[in-house]
N, C-alpha and C positions, 0 to 999 in steps of 0.2 A: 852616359848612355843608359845604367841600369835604371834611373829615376825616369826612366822612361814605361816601363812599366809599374802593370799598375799592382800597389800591394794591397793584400786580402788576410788579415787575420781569420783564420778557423779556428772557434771555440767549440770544442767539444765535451760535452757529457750529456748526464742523465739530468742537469737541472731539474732536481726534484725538493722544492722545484727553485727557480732562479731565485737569487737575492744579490743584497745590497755588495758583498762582496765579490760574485761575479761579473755587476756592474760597473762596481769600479776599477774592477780589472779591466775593462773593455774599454773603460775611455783612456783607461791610461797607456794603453798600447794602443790606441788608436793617435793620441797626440806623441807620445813616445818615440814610436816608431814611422812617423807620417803616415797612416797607414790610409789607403781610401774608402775602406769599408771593413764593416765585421762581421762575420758570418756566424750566428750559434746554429752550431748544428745538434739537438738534441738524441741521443741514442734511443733505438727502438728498446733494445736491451742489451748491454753491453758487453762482450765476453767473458769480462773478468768479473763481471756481476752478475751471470744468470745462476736463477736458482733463488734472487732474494726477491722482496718484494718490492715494487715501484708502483708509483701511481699508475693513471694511466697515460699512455704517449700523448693522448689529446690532452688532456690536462696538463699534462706541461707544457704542450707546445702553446694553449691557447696564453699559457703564465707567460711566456716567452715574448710572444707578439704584442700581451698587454704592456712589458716591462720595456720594451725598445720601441712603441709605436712614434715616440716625439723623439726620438734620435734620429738624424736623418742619414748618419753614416753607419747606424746597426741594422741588419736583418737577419732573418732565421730564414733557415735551409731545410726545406724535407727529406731534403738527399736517403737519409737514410732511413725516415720512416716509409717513406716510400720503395724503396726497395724490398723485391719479393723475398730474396734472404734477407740476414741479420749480418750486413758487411763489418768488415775488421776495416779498424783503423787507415791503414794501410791503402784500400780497395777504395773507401770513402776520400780519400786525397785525391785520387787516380779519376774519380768520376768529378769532381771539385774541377781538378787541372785541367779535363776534357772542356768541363761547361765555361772555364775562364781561361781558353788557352796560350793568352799573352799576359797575364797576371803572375805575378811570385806572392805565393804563399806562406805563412805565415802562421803554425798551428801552436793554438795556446793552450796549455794544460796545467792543472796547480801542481804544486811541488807531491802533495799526498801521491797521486796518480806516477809523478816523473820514476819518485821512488822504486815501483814497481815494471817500467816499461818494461825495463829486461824480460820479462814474462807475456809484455804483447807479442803480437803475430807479429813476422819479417817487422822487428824495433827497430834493426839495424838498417832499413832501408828507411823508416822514417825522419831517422834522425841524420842520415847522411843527403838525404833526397831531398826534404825539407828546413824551411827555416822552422826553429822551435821555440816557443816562448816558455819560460816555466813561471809560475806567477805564484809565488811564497807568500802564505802570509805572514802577520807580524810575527816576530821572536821566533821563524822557523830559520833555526843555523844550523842545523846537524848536515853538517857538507858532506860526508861519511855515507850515510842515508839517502843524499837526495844523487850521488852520483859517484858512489863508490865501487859499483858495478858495470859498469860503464867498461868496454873494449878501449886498450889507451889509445887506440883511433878516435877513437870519438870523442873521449876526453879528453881531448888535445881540442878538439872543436868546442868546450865549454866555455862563452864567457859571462863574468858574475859582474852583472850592474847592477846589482844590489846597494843600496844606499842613494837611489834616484839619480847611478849616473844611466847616459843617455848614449847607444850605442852609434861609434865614429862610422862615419861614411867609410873608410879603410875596414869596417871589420861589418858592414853590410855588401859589401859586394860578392862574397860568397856562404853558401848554408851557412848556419851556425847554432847550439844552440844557447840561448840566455838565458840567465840564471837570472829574477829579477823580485822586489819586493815594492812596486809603483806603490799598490793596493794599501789604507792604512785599516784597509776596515776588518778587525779578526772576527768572522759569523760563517758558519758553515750549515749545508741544507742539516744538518743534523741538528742543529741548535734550532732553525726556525720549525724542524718538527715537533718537538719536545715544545716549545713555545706555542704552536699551535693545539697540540693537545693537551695543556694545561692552560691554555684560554688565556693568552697573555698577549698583551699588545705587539702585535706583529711590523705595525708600520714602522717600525725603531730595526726591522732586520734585512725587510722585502719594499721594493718599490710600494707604494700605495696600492697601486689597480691590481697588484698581487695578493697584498692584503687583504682586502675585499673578493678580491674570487677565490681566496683560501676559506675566510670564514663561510660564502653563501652555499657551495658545494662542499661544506662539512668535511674540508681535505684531512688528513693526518690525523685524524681521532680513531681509528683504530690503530692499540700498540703495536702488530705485525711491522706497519709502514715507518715504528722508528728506530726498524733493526738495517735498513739497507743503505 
């Protein structure tokens, strides 16, 4: 009966801007987890990030739609650029669950970010409310780190399919969150900034069409943009 609904990864961040290892996080939880679609939803600006510098929300989003336009199971969400506040985490699910309300969700986040939830807004309605994905990249094992803070409620709810196992029908039928390392590609937007403003070949980190709408709008050359 649950495979009756439909499921919905939500990818969240500042994609500043997308690259090769957020995409490959997205197909691999999309085949992973059966999933029907993927949703990025890029932050206008993010809580636990204001105050630094980001590009601008249109530039990442147009990066976003260039980098998913031939995936027919990805698309980006304006949910939250569009909104008159700057929603939490939390709030952004809640209007998600309204627009898909026979869908079960599925919110992905890398391990960096999981690290710190305890510090989002109401973490602990996220992680009991929703399913969670956490998506490690290569050689990240510090278990200590990525979920040592954790209420032993909810860390009773962690399971670690890390090493490409694939999580059982018995252990999807209720929330959960997974601990997972699908992804083999280790690049993060900090690396393709630095690469970009030392003029080095980008297509080896970003989709191509990213590539290209990095160099022609002259993204990431000022140093401000490779502190956030």
């Amino acid at each position: 009966m649950e495979r009756l609904r439909q499921r919905i990864g939500i990818y969240g961040g500042t994609f500043d801007p997308i690259h090769d290892g957020h995409f490959k996080v997205a197909e691999a939880v999309l085949r992973s987890f059966a999933m029907d679609r993927m949703l990025f939803v890029p932050a206008y600006v993010p809580p636990h990030k204001r105050g630094q510098t980001l590009s601008s929300a249109y530039h990442r989003l147009a990066m976003l739609v260039l980098a998913t336009f031939d995936s027919p199971r990805m698309f980006v969400s304006t949910v939250e650029l569009d909104s008159p506040t700057r929603p939490y985490t939390i709030e952004t699910l809640q209007r998600l669950q309204v627009e898909y309300p026979e869908a079960r969700l599925f919110f992905v986040m890398g391990a960096d970010s999981f690290k710190d939830v305890t510090t989002w807004h109401k973490y602990e309605r996220i992680l009991s409310e929703y399913d969670v994905i956490v998506a490690a990249r290569p050689r990240y094992s510090d278990d200590e780190t990525i979920a040592g803070s954790l209420a032993p409620q909810l860390h009773a709810s962690l399971i670690d399919l890390r090493g490409g196992l694939l999580p059982s029908n018995e252990q999807l039928m209720l929330p959960h969150i997974y601990l997972t390392d699908y992804a083999k590609v280790d690049v993060s937007a900090t690396n393709v900034r630095e690469m970009a403003a030392s003029g080095g070949a980008l297509k080896v980190l970003v989709p191509p069409a990213v590539a290209a709408y990095i160099v022609k709008y002259k993204l990431y050359q000022n140093s401000e943009c490779q502190k956030s």
